[in-house]
C-alpha positions in Angstrom: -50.4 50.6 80.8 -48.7 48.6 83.4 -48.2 44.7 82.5 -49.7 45.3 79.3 -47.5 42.0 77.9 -48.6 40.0 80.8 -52.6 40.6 79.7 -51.8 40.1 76.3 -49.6 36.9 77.2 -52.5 35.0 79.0 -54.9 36.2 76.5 -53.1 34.7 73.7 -53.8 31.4 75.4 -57.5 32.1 76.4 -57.2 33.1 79.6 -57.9 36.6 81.5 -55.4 37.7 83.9 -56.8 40.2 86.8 -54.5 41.4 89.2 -56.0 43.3 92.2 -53.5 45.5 94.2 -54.7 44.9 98.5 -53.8 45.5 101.6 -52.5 42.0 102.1 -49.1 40.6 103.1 -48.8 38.0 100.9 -48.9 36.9 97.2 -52.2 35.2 96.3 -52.8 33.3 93.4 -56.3 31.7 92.1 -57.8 29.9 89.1 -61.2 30.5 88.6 -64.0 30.8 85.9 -66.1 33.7 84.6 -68.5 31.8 82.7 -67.0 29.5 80.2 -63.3 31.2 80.3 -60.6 30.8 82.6 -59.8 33.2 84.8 -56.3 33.6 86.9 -56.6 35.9 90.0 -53.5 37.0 91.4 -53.5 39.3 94.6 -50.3 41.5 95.7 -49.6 43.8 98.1 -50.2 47.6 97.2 -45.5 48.0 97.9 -44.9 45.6 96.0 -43.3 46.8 92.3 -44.3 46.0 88.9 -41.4 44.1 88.0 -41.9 41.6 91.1 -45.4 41.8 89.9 -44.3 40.3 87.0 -41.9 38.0 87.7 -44.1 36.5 90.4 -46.4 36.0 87.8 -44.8 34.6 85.1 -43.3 32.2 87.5 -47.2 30.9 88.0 -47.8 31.2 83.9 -47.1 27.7 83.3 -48.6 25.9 86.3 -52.1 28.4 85.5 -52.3 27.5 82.3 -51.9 24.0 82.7 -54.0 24.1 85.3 -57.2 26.4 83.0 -56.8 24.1 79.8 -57.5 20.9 82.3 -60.3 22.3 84.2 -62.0 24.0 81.0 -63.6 20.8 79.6 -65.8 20.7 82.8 -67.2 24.4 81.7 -67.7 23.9 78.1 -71.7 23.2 78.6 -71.7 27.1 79.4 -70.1 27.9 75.9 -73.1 28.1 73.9 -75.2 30.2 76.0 -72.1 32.7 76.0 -72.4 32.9 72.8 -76.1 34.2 73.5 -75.6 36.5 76.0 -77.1 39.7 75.8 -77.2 43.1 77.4 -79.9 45.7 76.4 -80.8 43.7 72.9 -76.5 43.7 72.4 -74.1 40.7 72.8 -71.7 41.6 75.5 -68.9 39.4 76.8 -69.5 38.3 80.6 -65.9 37.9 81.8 -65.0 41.3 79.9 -68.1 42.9 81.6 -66.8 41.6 85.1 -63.0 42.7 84.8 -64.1 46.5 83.5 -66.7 47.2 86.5 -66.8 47.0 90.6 -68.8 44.6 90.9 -68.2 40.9 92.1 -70.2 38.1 92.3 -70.0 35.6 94.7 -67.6 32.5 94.0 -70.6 30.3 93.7 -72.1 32.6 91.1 -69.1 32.8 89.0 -69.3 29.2 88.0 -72.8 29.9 86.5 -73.1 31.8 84.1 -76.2 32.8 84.6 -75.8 33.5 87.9 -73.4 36.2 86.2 -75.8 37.6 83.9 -78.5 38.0 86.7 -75.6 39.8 89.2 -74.5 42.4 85.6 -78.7 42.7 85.1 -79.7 43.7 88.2 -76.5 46.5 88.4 -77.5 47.6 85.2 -81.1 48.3 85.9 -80.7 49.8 89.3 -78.1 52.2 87.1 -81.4 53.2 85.3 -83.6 53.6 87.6 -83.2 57.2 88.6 -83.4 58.5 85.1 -86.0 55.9 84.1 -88.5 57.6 86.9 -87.2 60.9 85.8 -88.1 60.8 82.6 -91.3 58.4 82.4 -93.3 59.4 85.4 -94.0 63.3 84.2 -95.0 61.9 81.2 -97.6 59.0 82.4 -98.3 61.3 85.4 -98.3 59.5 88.3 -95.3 58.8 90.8 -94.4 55.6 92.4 -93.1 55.7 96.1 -91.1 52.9 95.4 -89.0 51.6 92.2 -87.3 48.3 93.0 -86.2 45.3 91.2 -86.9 41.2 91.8 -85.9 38.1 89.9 -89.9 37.3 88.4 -90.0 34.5 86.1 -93.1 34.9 84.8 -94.1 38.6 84.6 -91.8 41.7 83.2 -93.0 44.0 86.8 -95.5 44.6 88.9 -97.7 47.3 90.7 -98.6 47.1 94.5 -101.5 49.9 93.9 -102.0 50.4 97.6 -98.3 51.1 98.7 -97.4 52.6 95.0 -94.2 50.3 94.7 -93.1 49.2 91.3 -91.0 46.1 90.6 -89.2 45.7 87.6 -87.9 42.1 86.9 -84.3 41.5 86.6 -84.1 39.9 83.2 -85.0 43.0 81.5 -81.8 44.7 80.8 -81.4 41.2 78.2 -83.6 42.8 75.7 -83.4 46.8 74.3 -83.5 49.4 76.7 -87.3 50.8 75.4 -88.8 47.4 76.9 -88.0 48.1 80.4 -89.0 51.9 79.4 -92.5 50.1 78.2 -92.5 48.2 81.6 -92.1 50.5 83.8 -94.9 52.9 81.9 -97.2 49.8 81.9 -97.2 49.7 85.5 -97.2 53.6 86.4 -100.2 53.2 84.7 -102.1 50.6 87.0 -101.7 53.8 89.5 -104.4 55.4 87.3 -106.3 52.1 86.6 -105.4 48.8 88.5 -106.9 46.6 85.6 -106.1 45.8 81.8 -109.2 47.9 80.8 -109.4 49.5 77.6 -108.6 53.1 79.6 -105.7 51.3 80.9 -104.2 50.8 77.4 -105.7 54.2 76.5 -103.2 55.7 78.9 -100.3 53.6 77.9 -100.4 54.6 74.1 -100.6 57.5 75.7 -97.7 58.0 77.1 -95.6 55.9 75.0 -97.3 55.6 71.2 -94.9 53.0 70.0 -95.6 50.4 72.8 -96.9 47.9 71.2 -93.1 47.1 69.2 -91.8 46.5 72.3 -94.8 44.8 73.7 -94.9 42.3 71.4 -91.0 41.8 71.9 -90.9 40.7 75.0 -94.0 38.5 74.2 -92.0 37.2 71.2 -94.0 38.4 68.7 -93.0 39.7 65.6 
């Protein structure tokens, strides 16, 4: 792997090192922060070598990391909510997450971190979607016209039973993958009843016997 010992170099010193190959003419360099850890951004053009690449960089190591270890103080209220972060019930590194897939949050959002989490949530569950209606909506046996997610603070989804559009809130990928399942089964279901009735809960154990564990998670229960 190219500039293996310029990764491992930056990491040693806590710092992630992404190096994006452009159609640009000149070298770019930038200090930034996935959540709590520093991150150094350096843009090349697609001709240039690898051994410019990393001379060019190395010629920047010092000023970066100078530069990371100053700045990082101002970040460190983000460090113990990194600690916490999850991603389908499992801790998951934010920065790593970012580096290893195509997606980019806005500067703004990358000095939040959960601003991150909310931009990795809502890619992971529009990921799911397809084979969440694929495999749940035989099952409960009703189809929704539309699947869609929505940052909701206070409820997991929600059924429009009149235009048969499902919302699905974009905190649920934080907790195991068989909640959002349970969500999204809880509100096919208001297509056959639009209430909490006791036929309402009739069809959701149902189709999904075991929804009460995961129920009772995202309520907090035990």
């Amino acid at each position: 792997m190219p500039h293996t010992d310029l990764f491992a170099h930056f990491d040693k010193h806590d710092i992630t090192l992404i190096i994006h190959k452009k159609a640009v003419k000149n070298v770019n360099f930038r200090l930034t922060f996935i959540s709590a850890r520093p991150c150094f951004a350096v843009s090349v053009p697609r001709h240039l070598s690898d051994g410019d690449i990393h001379r060019l960089i190395m010629s920047k190591s010092a000023w970066a990391m100078a530069h990371a270890h100053k700045r990082k103080h101002t970040h460190a209220d983000h460090s113990s909510s990194h600690a916490h972060s999850k991603l389908w019930g499992e801790s998951f590194d934010v920065a790593d997450y970012l580096i290893q897939h195509p997606i980019r949050p806005s500067k703004q959002q990358r000095q939040d971190l959960h601003a991150c989490r909310l931009v990795i949530y809502e890619h992971e569950l529009k990921a799911r979607l397809p084979a969440l209606a694929d495999t749940w909506q035989p099952v409960v046996g009703h189809f929704a016209d539309e699947i869609r997610t929505k940052k909701m603070h206070t409820r997991w989804g929600s059924c429009n039973t009149h235009e048969a559009r499902i919302w699905l809130s974009t905190y649920l990928p934080a907790y195991p993958y068989p909640c959002t399942e349970y969500v999204f089964v809880h509100e096919l279901c208001h297509l056959i009843h639009p209430n909490h009735s006791p036929a309402f809960w009739h069809e959701v154990k149902k189709a999904m016997p075991d929804y009460q564990t995961w129920h009772n998670l995202l309520k907090g229960k035990p």
